[in-house]
TIVOBA-419666 format. One record per residue: residue in one letter; x, y, z of N, C-alpha, C in turn; residue number from 1. Coordinates in steps of 0.1 Angstrom, whole numbers, plus 5000, padded with zeros to 4 digits. Example, Ala and Ser with C-alpha at 12.3 -4.5 7.8 and 13.67 -1.06 7.14 Angstrom:
PT   res   n.xx   n.yy   n.zz   ca.xx   ca.yy   ca.zz   c.xx   c.yy   c.zz     n
PT     A   5132   4943   5078    5123    4955    5078   5132   4967   5078     1
PT     S   5128   4978   5071    5137    4989    5071   5129   5000   5079     2
//
This chain:
PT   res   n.xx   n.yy   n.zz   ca.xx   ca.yy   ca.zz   c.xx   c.yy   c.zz     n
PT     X   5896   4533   4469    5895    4547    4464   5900   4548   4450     1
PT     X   5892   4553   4438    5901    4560    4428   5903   4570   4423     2
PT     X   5915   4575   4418    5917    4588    4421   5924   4593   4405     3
PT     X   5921   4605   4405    5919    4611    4390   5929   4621   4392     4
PT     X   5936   4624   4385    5946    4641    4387   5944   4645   4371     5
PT     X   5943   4658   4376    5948    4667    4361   5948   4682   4368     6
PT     X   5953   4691   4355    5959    4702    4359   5976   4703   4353     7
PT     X   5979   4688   4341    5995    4696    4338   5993   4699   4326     8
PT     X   6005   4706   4320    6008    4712    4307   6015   4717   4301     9
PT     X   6021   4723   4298    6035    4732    4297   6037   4740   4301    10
PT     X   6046   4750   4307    6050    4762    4308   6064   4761   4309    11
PT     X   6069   4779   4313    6078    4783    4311   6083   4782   4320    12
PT     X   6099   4781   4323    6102    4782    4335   6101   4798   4348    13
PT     X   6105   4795   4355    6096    4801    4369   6082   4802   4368    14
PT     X   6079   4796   4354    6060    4797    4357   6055   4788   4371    15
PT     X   6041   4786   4370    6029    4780    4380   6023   4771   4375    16
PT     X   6022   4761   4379    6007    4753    4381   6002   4747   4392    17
PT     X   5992   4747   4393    5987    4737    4400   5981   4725   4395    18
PT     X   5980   4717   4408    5978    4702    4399   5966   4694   4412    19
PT     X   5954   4694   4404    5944    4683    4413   5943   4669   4412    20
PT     X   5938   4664   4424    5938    4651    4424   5922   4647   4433    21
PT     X   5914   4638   4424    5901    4639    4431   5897   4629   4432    22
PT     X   5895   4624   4446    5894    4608    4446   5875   4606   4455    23
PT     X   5876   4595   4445    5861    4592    4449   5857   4584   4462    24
PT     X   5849   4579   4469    5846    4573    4475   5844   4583   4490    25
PT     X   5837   4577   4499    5831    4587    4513   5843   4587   4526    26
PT     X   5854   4580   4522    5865    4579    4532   5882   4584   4526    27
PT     X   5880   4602   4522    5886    4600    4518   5899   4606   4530    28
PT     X   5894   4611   4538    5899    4618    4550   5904   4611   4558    29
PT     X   5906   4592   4556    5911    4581    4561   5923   4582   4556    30
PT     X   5927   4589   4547    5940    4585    4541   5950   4594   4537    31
PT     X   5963   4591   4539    5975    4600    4542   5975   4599   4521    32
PT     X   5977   4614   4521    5978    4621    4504   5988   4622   4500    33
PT     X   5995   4621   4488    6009    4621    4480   6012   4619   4471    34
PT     X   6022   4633   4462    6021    4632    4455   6033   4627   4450    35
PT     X   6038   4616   4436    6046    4617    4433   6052   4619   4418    36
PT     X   6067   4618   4412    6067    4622    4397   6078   4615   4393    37
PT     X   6076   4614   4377    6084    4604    4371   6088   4606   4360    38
PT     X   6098   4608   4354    6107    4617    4346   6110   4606   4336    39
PT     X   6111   4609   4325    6115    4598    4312   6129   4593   4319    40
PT     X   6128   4582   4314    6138    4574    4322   6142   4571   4339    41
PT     X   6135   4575   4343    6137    4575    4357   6127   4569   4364    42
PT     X   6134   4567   4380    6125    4557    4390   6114   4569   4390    43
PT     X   6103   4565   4398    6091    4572    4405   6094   4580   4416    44
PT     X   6100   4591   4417    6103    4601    4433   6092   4604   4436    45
PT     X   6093   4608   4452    6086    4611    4460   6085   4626   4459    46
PT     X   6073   4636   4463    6076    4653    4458   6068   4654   4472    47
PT     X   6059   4651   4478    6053    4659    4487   6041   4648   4491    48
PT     X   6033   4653   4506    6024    4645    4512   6018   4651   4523    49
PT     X   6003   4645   4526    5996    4656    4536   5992   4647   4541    50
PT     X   5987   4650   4556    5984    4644    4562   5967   4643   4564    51
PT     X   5959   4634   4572    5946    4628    4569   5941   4643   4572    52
PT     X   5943   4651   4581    5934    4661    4586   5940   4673   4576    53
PT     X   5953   4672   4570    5961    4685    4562   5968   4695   4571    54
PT     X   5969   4685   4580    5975    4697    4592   5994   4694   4592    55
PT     X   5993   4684   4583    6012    4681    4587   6014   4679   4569    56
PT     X   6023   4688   4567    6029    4681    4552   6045   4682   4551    57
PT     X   6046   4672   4542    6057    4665    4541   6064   4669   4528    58
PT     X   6075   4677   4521    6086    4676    4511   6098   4669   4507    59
PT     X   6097   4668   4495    6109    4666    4491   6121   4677   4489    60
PT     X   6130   4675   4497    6139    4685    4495   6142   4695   4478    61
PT     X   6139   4689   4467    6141    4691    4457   6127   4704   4458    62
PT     X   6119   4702   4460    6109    4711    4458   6105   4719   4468    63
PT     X   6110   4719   4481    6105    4726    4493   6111   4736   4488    64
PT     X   6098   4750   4496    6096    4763    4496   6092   4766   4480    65
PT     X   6092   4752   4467    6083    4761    4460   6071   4754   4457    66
PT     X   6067   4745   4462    6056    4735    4465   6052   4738   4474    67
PT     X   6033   4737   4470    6027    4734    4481   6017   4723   4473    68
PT     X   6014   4714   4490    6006    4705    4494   5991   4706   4499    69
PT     X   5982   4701   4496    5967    4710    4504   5953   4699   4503    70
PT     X   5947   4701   4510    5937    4693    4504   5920   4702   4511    71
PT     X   5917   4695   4503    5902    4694    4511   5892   4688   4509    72
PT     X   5893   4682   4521    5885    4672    4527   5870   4666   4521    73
PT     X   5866   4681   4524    5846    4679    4522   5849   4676   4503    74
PT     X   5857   4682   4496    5854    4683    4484   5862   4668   4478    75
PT     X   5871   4662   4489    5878    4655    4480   5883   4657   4471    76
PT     X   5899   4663   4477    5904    4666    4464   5919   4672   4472    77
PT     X   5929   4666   4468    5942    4669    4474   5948   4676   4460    78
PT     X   5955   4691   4461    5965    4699    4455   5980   4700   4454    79
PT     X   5983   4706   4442    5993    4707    4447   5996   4718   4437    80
PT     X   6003   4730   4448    6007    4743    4437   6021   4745   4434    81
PT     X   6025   4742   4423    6039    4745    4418   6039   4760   4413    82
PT     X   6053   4761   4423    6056    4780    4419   6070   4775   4415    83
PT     X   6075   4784   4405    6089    4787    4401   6096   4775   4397    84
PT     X   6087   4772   4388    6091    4758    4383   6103   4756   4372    85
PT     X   6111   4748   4370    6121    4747    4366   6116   4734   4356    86
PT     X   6130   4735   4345    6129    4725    4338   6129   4711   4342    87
PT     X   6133   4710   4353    6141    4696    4364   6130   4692   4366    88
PT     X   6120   4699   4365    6105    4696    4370   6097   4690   4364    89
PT     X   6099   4689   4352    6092    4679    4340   6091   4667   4341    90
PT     X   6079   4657   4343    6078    4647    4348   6060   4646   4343    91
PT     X   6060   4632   4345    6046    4628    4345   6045   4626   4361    92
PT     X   6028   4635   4368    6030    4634    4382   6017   4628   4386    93
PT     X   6020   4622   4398    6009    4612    4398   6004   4613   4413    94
PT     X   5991   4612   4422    5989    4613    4431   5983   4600   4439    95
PT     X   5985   4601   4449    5987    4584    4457   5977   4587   4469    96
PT     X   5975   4576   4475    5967    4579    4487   5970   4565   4498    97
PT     X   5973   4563   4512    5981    4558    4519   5969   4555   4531    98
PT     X   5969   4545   4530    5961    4540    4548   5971   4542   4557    99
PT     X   5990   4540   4554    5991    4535    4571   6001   4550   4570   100
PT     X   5999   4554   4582    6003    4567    4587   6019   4569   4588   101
PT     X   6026   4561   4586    6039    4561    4583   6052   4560   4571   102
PT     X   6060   4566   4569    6069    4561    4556   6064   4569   4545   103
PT     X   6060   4587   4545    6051    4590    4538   6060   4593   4521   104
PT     X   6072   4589   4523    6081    4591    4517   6086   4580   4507   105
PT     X   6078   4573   4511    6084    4556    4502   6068   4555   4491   106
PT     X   6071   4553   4481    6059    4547    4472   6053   4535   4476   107
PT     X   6062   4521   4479    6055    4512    4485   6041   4510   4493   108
PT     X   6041   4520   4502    6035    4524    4514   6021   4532   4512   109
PT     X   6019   4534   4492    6007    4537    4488   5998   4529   4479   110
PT     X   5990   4526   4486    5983    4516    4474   5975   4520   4469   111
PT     X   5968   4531   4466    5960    4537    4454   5968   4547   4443   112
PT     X   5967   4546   4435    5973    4553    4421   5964   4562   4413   113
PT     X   5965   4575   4413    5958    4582    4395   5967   4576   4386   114
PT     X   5963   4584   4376    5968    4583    4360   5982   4587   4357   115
PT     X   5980   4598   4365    5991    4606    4359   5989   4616   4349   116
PT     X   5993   4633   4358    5994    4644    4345   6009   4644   4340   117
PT     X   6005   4649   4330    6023    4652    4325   6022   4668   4329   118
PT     X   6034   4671   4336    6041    4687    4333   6057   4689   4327   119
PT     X   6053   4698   4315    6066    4699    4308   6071   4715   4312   120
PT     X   6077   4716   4315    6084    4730    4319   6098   4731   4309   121
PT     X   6099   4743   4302    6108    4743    4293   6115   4757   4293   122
PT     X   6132   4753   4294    6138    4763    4296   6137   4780   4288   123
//
C-alpha cells in the first residue's frame, strides 16, 4: 500500500488542523492506521491509531482529548484532527499502516510509510 498525507502548515497555538492520509490500493480496510510525528532532533513518537473497522482508537497520552483519529474506509483515507494545538506539537507527521493487529503503539510494527507533513505551531 502507498500512502500520501497532507494537510500541515502553520498555525497559531490553540489553533486546528487536520491532517489526511490517502493510501492506494483495494485492501485498505486490512490494516490497522497510525499516525506518527517527529520533531527536529528527536526519535519518531507514536500520536494515535485506528483500528481496521475505526471502531477502536488508540492515543498517545500527550495528545488525548485533543486529537482525533478517523478514517474512512470506502474513500481510503485515515484523519487526523488536531484541536488546541500547542507549540510541543510541531513535528513533521507521518502516517503508517499495520497488517498485524497488535503493538499499535511501537513504529516497528508498521511497515508502510507516507512522506510526511510538517506542522509548525507557533507560540
Amino acid at each position: 500500500v502507498q500512502l500520501q498525507a497532507f494537510g500541515g502548515g502553520l498555525v497559531q497555538a490553540g489553533g486546528s488542523l487536520r491532517l489526511s492520509c490517502a493510501a492506494s490500493g483495494r485492501t485498505f480496510d486490512s490494516y490497522v492506521m497510525g499516525w506518527f510525528r517527529q520533531a527536529p532532533g528527536k526519535e519518531r513518537e507514536f500520536v494515535a491509531a485506528i483500528s481496521r473497522s475505526g471502531d477502536i482508537t488508540y492515543y498517545a497520552g500527550s495528545v488525548k482529548g485533543r486529537f482525533t483519529i478517523s478514517r474512512d474506509n470506502p474513500k481510503n483515507t485515515v484523519y487526523l484532527q488536531m484541536n488546541s494545538l500547542k507549540p510541543e506539537d510541531t513535528a513533521v507527521y507521518y502516517c503508517a499502516a499495520s497488517s498485524d493487529n497488535t503493538n499499535w503503539g511501537q513504529k516497528y510494527n508498521y511497515k508502510y510509510w507516507g512522506q510526511g507533513t510538517e506542522v509548525t505551531v507557533s507560540s
